[in-house]
C-alpha positions in Angstrom: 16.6 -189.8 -124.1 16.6 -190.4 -127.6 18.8 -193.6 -128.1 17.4 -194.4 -131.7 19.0 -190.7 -132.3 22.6 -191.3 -130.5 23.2 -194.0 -132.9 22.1 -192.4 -136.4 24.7 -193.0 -138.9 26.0 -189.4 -140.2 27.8 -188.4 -143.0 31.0 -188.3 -141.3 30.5 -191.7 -140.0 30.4 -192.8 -143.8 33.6 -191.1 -144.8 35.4 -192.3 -141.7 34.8 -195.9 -142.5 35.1 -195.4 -145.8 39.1 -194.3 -145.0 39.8 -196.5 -143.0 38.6 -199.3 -145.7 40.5 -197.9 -148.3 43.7 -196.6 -146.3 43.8 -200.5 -144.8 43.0 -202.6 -148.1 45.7 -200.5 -149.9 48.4 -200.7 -147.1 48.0 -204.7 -146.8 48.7 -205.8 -150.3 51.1 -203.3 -150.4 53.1 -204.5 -147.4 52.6 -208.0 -148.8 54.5 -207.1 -151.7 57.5 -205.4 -150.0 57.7 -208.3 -147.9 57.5 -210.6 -151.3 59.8 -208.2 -153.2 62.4 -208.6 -150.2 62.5 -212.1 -150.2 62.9 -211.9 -153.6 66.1 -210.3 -153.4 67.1 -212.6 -150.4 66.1 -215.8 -152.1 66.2 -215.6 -155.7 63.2 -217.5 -157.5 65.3 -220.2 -159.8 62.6 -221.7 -161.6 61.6 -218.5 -163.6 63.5 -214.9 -164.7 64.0 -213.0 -162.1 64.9 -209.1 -162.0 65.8 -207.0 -159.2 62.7 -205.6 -158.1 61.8 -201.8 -157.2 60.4 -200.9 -153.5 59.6 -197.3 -154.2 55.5 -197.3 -154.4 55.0 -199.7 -151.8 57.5 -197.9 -149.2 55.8 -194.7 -150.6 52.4 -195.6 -149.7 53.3 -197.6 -146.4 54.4 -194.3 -145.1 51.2 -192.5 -146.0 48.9 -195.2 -145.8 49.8 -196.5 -142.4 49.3 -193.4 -140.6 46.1 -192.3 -142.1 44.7 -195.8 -140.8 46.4 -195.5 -137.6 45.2 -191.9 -137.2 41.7 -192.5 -138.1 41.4 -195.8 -135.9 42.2 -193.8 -133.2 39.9 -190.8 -133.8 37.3 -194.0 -134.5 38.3 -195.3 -130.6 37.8 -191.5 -129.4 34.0 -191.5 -130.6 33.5 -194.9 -128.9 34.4 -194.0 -125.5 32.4 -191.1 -126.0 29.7 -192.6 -127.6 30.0 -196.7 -126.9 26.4 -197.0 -128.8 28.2 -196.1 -131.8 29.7 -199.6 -132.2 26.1 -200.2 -132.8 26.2 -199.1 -136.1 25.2 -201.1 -139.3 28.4 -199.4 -141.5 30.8 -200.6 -138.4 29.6 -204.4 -138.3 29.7 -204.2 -142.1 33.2 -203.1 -142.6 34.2 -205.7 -140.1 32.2 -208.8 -141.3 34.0 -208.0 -144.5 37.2 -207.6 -143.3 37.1 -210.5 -141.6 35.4 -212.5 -144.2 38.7 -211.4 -147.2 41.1 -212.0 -144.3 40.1 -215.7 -143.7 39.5 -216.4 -147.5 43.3 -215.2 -148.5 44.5 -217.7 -145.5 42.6 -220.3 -146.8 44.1 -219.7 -150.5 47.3 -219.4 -148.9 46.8 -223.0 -147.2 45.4 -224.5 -150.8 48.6 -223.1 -152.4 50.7 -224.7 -150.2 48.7 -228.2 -149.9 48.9 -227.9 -153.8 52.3 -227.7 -154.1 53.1 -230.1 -151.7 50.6 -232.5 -153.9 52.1 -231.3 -157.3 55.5 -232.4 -156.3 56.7 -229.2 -156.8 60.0 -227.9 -155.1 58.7 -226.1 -152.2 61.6 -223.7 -151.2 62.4 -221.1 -148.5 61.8 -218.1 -150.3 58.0 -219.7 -151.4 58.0 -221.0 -147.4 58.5 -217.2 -146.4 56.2 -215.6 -148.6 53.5 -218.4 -147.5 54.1 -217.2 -143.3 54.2 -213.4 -145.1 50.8 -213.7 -146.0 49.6 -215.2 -142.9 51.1 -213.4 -140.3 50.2 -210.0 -142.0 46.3 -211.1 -143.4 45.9 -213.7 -140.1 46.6 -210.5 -137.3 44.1 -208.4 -139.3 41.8 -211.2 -138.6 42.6 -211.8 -135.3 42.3 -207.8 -134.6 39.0 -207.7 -135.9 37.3 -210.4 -134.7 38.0 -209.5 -131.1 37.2 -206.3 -131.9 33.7 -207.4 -133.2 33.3 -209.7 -129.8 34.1 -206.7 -128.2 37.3 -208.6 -126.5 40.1 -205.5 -127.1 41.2 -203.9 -123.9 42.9 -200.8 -124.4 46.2 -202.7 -123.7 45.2 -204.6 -126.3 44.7 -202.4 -128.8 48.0 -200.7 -127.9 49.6 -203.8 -128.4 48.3 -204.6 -132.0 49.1 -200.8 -132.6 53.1 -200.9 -131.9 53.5 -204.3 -133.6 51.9 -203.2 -136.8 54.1 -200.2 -136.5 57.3 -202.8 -135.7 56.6 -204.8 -138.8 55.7 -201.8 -141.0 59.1 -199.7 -140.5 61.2 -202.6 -140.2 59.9 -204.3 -143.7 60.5 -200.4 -144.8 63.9 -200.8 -143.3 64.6 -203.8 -144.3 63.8 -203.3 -147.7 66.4 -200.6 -148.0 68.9 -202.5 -146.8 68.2 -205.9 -148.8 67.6 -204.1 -151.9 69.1 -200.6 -151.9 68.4 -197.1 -151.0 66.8 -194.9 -153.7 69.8 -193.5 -155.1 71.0 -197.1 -155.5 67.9 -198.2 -157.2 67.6 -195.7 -159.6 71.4 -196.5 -160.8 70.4 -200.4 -160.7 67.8 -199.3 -162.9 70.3 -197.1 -165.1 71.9 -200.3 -165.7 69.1 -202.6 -166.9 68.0 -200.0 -169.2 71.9 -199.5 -170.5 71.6 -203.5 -171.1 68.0 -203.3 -173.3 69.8 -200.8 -174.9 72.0 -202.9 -175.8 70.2 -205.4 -177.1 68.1 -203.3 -179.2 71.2 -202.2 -180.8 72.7 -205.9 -181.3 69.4 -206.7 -182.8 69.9 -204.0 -185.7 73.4 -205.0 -185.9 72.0 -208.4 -186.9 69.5 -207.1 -189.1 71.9 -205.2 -191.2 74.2 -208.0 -191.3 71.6 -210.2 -193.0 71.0 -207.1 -195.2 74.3 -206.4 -196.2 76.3 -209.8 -195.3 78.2 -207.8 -192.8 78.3 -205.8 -189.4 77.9 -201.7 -189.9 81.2 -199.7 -189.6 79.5 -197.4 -187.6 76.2 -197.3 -185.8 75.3 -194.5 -187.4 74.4 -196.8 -190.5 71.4 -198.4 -188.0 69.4 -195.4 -188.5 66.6 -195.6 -191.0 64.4 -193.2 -191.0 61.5 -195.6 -193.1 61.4 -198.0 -189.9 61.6 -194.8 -187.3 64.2 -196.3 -185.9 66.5 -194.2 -183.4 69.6 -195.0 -182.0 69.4 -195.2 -178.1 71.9 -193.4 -175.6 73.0 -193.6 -172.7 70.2 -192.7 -169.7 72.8 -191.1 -167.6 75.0 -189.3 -169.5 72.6 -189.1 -173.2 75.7 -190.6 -174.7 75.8 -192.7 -177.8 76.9 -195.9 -176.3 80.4 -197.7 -177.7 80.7 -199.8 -180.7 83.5 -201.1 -182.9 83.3 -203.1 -186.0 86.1 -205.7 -185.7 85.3 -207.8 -189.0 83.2 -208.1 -190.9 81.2 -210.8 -188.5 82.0 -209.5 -185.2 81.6 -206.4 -183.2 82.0 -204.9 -179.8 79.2 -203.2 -177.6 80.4 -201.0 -174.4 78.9 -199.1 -171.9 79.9 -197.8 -168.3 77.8 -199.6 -165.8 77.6 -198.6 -161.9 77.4 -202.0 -160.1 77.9 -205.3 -160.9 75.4 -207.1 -162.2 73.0 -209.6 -160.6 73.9 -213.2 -162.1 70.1 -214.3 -161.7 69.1 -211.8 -164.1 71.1 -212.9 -166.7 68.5 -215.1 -168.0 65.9 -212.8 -168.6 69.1 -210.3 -170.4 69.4 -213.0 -173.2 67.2 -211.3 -176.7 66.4 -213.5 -179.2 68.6 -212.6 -181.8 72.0 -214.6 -180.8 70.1 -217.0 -177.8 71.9 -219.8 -178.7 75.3 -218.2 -179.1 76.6 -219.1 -175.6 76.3 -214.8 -175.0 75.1 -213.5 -171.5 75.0 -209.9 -170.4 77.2 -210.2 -167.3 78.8 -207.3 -166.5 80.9 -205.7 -164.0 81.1 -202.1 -162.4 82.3 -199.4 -164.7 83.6 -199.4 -168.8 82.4 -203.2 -169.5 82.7 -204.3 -173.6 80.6 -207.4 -174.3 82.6 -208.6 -177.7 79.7 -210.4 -180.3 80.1 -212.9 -183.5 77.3 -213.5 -185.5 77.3 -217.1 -187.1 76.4 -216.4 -191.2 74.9 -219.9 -191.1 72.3 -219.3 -188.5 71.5 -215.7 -189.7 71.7 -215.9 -193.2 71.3 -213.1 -195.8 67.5 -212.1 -196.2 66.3 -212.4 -199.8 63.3 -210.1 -200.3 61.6 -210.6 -203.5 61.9 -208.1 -206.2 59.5 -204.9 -206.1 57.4 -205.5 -209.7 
């Protein structure tokens, strides 16, 4: 018998690994970043702007990801207990080695990072703490699963073990994630919301503008459009609405808009524009008609004085 022949590398051998390479280096940084984007939500960063972060790609391609490298490492297992010299081959050992070799390099950057904030004197906090055992737990079990597998030390027990704990911690960070930061429908209004409150402050923005123009606030925001600068009033996302204004003197206004949850608190540092920073404003809101009443100060926007056209 032909052994040099039982062990040729095919075509189909290629693309098999080649799946499984891209279906599993997709899925783990994507499950990485659920996990992050959970703790996120569960432990607000307090050191930077925070916003409430969207889970639909990386639950989208966990579900179709994980399967496709479940399904083919299983077909992959089928071939080897038909054909055990196939674990022979060179595309095998080098998918492995490489696997192995990117697993063990992100938990040693995962180690520095922690060693270096510890060093820094930087607050070291439970949310970075869970992102930290995150990393590890998900990159150091794809390690662990591969280098037995290239000693040749997985039973089948084994390999059903790894099999229904990746499964574990793939639907449950999927389930947790929609319960921590929302099910689709409530995502999609959170992000109805943040865009309501840009539009908002693209609006205050040319309110302040035309004040310095004009030396005071429009009577109607119909006065913001100029059709020189191509700028377009914004509306509503949900109902294509003009959003609420009133002029209330000549140095103060009022912005409204219907809102579907409350706001997060965190993210009211990142909802402060530039304009009116310093004016002691936030963009806080509650659920439903909220009015966020603004006054600009004449002294720190004072009228603009363009030069003459000659």
């Amino acid at each position: 018998m032909d052994t040099t022949q039982s062990v040729q590398m095919t075509p189909r051998d290629f693309f098999h690994y080649l799946g499984i390479l891209i279906s599993l280096y997709i899925a783990t940084p994507t499950l990485i970043a659920l996990l992050v984007s959970i703790i996120d939500v569960a432990y607000p960063p307090v050191e930077r702007y925070y916003s409430t972060p969207s889970i639909s790609w990386p639950v989208a391609a966990l579900i179709v990801l994980f399967p496709i490298y479940a399904v083919l490492s299983w077909m992959l297992q089928k071939r080897f207990v038909k054909q055990p010299a196939r674990k022979d081959l060179w595309i095998r050992k080098w998918f492995i080695y490489i696997t192995i070799f990117i697993t063990a390099a992100v938990m040693v950057g995962d180690l520095i990072m922690v060693l270096y904030y510890f060093l820094d004197g930087q607050i070291i906090t439970t949310g970075f703490i869970l992102k930290v055992l995150a990393v590890f737990v998900v990159v150091g079990s794809i390690f662990l699963y591969y280098i037995s597998d290239l000693r040749d030390r997985l039973s089948l027990s084994r390999r059903k073990l790894f099999v229904g704990i990746s499964t574990l911690l793939v639907l449950g960070s999927i389930i947790l994630g929609f319960v921590v930061i929302g099910s689709p429908r409530t995502q999609r209004l959170m992000r109805y919301d943040q865009m309501k409150v840009s539009d908002l402050q693209s609006i205050q923005g040319q309110i302040v503008f035309h004040f310095q123009q004009k030396q005071q606030v429009p009577m109607t925001l119909e006065e913001l459009k100029d059709p020189l600068s191509g700028y377009m009033l914004p509306t509503d996302p949900e109902t294509k609405a003009l959003y609420e204004y009133q002029q209330v003197s000549p140095t103060s206004f009022k912005l409204c808009a219907n809102f579907n949850s409350p706001s997060n608190v965190r993210e009211q540092s990142m909802a402060q524009d530039h304009y009116m920073r310093n004016a002691n404003e936030n963009w806080i809101h509650d659920a439903g008609r909220i009015c966020f009443d603004r006054t600009i100060d004449p002294q720190k926007y004072p009228p603009l004085n363009p030069k003459p056209f000659q």
